[in-house]
C-alpha positions, 0 to 999 in steps of 0.5 A, a space after each residue: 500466477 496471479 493470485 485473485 484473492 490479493 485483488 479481492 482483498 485490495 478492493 475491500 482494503 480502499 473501499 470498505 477498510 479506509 473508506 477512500 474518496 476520489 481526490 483523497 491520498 493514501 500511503 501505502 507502506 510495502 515491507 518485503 517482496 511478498 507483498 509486493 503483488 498485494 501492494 500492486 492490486 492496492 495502488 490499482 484500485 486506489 487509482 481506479 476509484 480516483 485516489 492518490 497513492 504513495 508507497 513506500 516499500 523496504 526490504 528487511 533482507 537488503 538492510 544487512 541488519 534484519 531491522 526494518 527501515 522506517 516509512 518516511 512520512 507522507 508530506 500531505 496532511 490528509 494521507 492516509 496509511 496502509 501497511 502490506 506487511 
């Protein structure tokens, strides 16, 4: 069941948090499955405002070391970040 504050949440995020503008790129760092529904509604909103989102997501549990695996760097010089963790 989907969960409505994760979409509120998510809406204040882009658009209050960070501020996005249409054409802007964003990165999005996803750690661990329950935030994966968090993550979802961000990357929707980002799109819905005309963003670019990239994510990124890591499991700790799948690494065998129960350390996290870094975030690769966003390429774009102009990203932005958000961690759902």
């Amino acid at each position: 069941m989907k969960d409505k504050r994760n979409e509120v949440l998510a809406k204040s995020l882009v658009n209050y948090s960070v501020s996005l503008q249409p054409g802007e790129t964003i990165m999005i760092e996803i750690k661990g499955k329950e935030t994966l529904e968090l993550a979802k509604e961000i990357i929707k909103e980002v799109t819905r405002v005309g963003g670019v989102p990239f994510w990124y997501y890591s499991d700790e549990s799948c690494n065998g070391t129960g350390s996290p695996t870094p975030p690769r760097p966003s390429s774009h010089p102009s990203a932005r970040f958000i961690s759902a963790s």
